[in-house]
C-alpha positions, 0 to 999 in steps of 0.5 A: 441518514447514515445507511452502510448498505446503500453507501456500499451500492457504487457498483453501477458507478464501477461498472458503468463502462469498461472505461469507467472499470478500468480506470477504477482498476488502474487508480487503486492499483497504482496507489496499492503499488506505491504504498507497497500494499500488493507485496508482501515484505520478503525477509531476505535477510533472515532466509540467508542466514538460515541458509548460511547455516544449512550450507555449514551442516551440510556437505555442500560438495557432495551436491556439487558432485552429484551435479556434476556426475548428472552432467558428466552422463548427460554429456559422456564425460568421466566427472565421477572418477574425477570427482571421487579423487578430489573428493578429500581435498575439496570437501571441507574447504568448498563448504567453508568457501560457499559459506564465508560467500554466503556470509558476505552477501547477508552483511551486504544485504544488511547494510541495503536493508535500511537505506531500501526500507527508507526509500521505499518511506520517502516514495510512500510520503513524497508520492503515495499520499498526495497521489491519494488525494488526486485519486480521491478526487478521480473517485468523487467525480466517478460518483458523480458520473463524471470525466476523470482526466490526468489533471484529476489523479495528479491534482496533488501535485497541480502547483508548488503550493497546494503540493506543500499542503497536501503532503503537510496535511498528509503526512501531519495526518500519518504522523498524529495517527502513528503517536496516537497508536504508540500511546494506546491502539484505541486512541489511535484507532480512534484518531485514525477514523478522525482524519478520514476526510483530510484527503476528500477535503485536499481532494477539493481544495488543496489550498487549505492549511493542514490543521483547517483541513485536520479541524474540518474531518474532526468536526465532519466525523464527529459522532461517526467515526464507529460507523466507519470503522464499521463500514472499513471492517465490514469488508473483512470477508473480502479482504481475507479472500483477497489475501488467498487470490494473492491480492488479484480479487483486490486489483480487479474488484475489493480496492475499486469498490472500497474506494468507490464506498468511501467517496460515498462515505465522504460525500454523506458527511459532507453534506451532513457538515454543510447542512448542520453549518459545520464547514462552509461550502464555498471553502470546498469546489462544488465536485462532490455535492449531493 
């Protein structure tokens, strides 16, 4: 019977080593770090543009010459007297230079923003998600009480095949959830807790095509997807002090505990699955049988 409060009890798995913990720590922090999950979108862009703007209202060259009278006393030299008699000459061309320099480095900047934000797309797609599965599969074994080894966390990537199926089933997956999410949020919600166990099952058996893998969560979460929205949701509290922490709480407690409750998660409803002849065992590795 499905129970949130024992699903969430893995902190004996977590911490029953420093190996253990700090293999926990390093699998969602390099997970967190290829996703762009830990930093924050700086809008360099838009700070520029108002600083562009500021710099035209201001009198940039008055600060310029104040700097450089600050310095003149530091070092003995006459800056000042200097300063005041070019003062006229400078002012406004010194504004008008700094901000056409300004201007400059924001239309650079613009035509860095998409080719960055499309990279950042690819890495997310062509590492991050078959980098999910092979964590997936690290954290199934930790349940278990296993050795996790370099294999397990790039299982992903292990051949030429089973890495064009999981970044299929995958990518298929992020694809369906986001069209389901432009039509109406609930569906895509919905469709969202659907799919959670394509990467558990990726995690196992690489092998499988992408719409056997997307068939088998969809049959494996049926009558459960509120109970996991449920058990994601209840981490609320945690998520919000991890944003205060500047996400150090998540690095070293939230993100290995949330992903430790999922594999939890998981190997309930495969066991459910198997025991209601939902999915057959032998199409999955006996890794995370319970």
């Amino acid at each position: 019977m499905w129970n949130r409060k024992e699903l969430k009890k893995c902190d004996s798995k977590i911490y029953a080593s420093w190996q253990t913990y700090f293999l926990c720590v390093g699998l969602s922090f390099v997970y967190q770090f290829i996703m762009g999950i830990l930093f924050e979108e700086i809008p360099v862009v838009e700070f520029l543009e108002k600083l562009t703007e500021e710099v035209t209202k201001l009198h940039v060259w008055h600060v310029i010459k104040h700097l450089l009278i600050f310095f003149g006393e530091v070092v003995k030299f006459p800056f000042e007297g200097l300063m005041e008699s070019f003062t006229p000459i400078v002012k406004g061309e010194t504004a008008l230079t700094f901000a056409v320099f300004m201007e400059g480095i924001r239309h650079a900047l613009l035509h860095m923003v998409l080719p960055a934000h499309l990279l950042h797309l690819a890495v997310e797609f062509l590492v991050g998600l078959p980098y999910e599965v092979g964590m997936n599969r690290s954290y199934l074994k930790i349940r278990k009480g296993e050795n996790v080894n370099i294999a397990d966390t790039v299982h992903g990537f292990k051949s030429l095949k089973a890495y064009h199926n999981v970044l299929f089933a995958q990518v298929m997956r992020e694809v369906l959830t986001f069209i389901f999410k432009l039509l109406l949020f609930v569906p895509g919600v919905r469709h969202h807790y659907e799919l959670f166990c394509v990467p558990f099952i990726l995690a196992e058996n690489p092998n499988l095509s992408w719409r056997h893998v997307h068939h088998m969560s969809e049959e494996m979460t049926h009558g459960y997807k509120w109970e996991l929205f449920k058990l994601e949701y209840s981490f609320l509290g945690w998520m919000l002090l991890d944003a205060l922490t500047f996400h150090l709480l998540g690095i070293f407690y939230l993100k290995p505990r949330m992903h430790a409750t999922f594999a939890e998660a998981y190997a309930f409803l495969r066991k459910n699955a198997i025991e209601k002849g939902i999915v057959e065992e032998e199409e999955l590795s006996p890794l995370a049988s319970v």
